[in-house]
Every structure is written in structure tokens, then in C-alpha cells.
NUVEX-963149 format. One record per residue (C-alpha): z, y, x; residue in one letter. Coordinates in steps of 0.02 Angstrom, whole numbers, m for minus. Each point is the difference from the previous one (the first is absolute). Example, Ala and Ser with C-alpha at 12.3 -4.5 7.8 and 13.67 -1.06 7.14 Angstrom:
% residues 2
{{390, m225, 615}, 'A'}
{{m33, 172, 69}, 'S'}
//
This chain:
% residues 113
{{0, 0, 0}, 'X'}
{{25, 106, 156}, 'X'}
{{m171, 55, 1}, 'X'}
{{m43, 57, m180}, 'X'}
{{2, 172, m54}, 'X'}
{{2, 122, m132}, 'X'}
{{m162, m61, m59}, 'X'}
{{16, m170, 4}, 'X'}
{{121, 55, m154}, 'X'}
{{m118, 87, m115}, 'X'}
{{10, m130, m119}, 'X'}
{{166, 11, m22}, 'X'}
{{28, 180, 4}, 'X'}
{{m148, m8, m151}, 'X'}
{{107, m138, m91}, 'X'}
{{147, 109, 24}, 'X'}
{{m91, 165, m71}, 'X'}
{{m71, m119, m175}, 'X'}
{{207, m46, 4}, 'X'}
{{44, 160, m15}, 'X'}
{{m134, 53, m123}, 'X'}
{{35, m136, m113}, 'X'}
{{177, 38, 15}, 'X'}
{{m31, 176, m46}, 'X'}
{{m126, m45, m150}, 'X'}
{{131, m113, m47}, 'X'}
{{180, 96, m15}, 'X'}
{{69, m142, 120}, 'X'}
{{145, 58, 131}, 'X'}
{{m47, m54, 166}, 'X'}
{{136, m9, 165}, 'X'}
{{m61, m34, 161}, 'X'}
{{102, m63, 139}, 'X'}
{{m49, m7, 177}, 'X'}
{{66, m176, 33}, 'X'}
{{107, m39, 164}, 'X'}
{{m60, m40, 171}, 'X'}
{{95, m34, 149}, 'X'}
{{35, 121, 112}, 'X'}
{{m12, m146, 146}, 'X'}
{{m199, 10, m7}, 'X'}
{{m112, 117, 5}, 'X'}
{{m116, 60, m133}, 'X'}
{{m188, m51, 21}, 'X'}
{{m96, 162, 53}, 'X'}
{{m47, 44, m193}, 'X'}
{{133, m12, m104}, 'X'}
{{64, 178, 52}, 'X'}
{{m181, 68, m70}, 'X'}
{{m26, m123, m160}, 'X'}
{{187, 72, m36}, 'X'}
{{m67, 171, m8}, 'X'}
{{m134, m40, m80}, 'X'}
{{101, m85, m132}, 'X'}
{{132, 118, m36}, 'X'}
{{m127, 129, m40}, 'X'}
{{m69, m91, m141}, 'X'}
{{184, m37, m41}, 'X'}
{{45, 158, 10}, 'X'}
{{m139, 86, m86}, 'X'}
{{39, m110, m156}, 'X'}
{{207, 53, 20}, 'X'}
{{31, m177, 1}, 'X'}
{{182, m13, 75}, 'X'}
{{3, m126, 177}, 'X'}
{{133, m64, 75}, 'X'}
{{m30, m1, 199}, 'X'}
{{102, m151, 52}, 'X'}
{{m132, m51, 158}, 'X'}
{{99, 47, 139}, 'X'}
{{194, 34, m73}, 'X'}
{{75, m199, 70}, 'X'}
{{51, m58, 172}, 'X'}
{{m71, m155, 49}, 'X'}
{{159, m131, m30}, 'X'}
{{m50, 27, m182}, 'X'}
{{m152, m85, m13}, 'X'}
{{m50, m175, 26}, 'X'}
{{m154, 30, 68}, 'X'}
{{m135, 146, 9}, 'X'}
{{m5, 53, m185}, 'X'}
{{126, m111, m102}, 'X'}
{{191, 79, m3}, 'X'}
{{146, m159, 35}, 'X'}
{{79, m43, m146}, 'X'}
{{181, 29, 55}, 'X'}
{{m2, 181, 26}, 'X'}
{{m205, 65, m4}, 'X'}
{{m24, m61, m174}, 'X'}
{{154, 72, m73}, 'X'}
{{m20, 133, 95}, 'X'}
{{m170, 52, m55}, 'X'}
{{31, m49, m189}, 'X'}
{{145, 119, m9}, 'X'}
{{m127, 155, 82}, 'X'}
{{m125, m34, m122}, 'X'}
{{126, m13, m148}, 'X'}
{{70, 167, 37}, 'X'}
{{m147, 72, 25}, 'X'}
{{m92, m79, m143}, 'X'}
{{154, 80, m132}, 'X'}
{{0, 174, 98}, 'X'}
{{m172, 11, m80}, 'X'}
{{60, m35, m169}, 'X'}
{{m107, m69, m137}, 'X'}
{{m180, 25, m16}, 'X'}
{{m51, 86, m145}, 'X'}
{{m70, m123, m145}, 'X'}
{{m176, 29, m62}, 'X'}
{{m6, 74, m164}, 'X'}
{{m139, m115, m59}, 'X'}
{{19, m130, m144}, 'X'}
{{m123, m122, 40}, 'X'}
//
């Protein structure tokens, strides 16, 4: 994966911009969190650029995201990208609870279909 780059993504970031539209069209809520990775590697060359590129759609839409990428020290995952289950897990759960209710509730559509 080291040698991809922002284009090798433009597939995605498409798929993510027909998410967001839909979404939109829709009425639905959308959170996005930026999902842990440990600190004990390094990130491949263009996941600092496919970030940015992200967020900006993200943020263009106001959809709320929840940067969690680079917040855990390494004894809390089991491997590159999964948190332990003793202490990551919990850990993580409780982050994304807190955060998910500082939000409050999403407004509900006003459509009776």
C-alpha cells in the first residue's frame, strides 16, 4: 500500500461524495470517525493527503468526525489497526460514547412515508 496515492483513491473519495449526497437527499445523520492506528508504525505516504482530501468533503457537508487516528499509545492495540480488548476496546467505546451523546440527537425527518 506504501506506494499508492491520492489518486489511486478516486473511487473512493467519489463513493464517499454519492454517501454524502444520498445522505443529504435523504435527512439521514451521518458521524464519521477517523478509526485508530498505532502510533508504533508509520503511516503509508498518502494517508496524510486522502485525509485532507476527505475532511473537506466532510466538512463541506457539516457532518460531525471524530479524529481518533492518532490519540492511543501502542500497548493498546493488538496489532496495526485493531485496539486489545482489555483496555483499547473499552477504551475507545467509552470516546466514542461520549462523543456520540455530546452531539445529541439527530433531528427526525418530518416526512410520513
Amino acid at each position: 500500500f506504501g506506494a499508492m496515492t491520492l489518486k489511486d483513491f478516486k473511487d473512493n473519495l467519489d463513493a464517499l461524495q454519492w454517501v454524502l449526497q444520498y445522505a443529504d437527499e435523504h435527512e439521514l445523520a451521518l458521524r464519521v470517525i477517523w478509526m485508530p492506528w498505532n502510533k508504533g508504525y508509520a503511516d503509508p505516504p498518502y494517508v496524510a493527503s486522502l485525509k485532507e482530501a476527505v475532511n473537506a468533503q466532510l466538512k463541506a457537508k457539516d457532518v460531525p468526525t471524530l479524529d481518533l487516528m492518532h490519540t492511543y499509545e501502542p500497548r493498546y492495540f493488538h496489532d496495526l489497526v485493531h485496539l486489545n480488548r482489555e483496555a483499547g476496546a473499552p477504551l475507545f467505546t467509552k470516546e466514542v460514547d461520549t462523543w456520540l451523546n455530546s452531539l445529541g440527537k439527530p433531528s427526525k425527518s418530518s416526512s410520513t412515508s
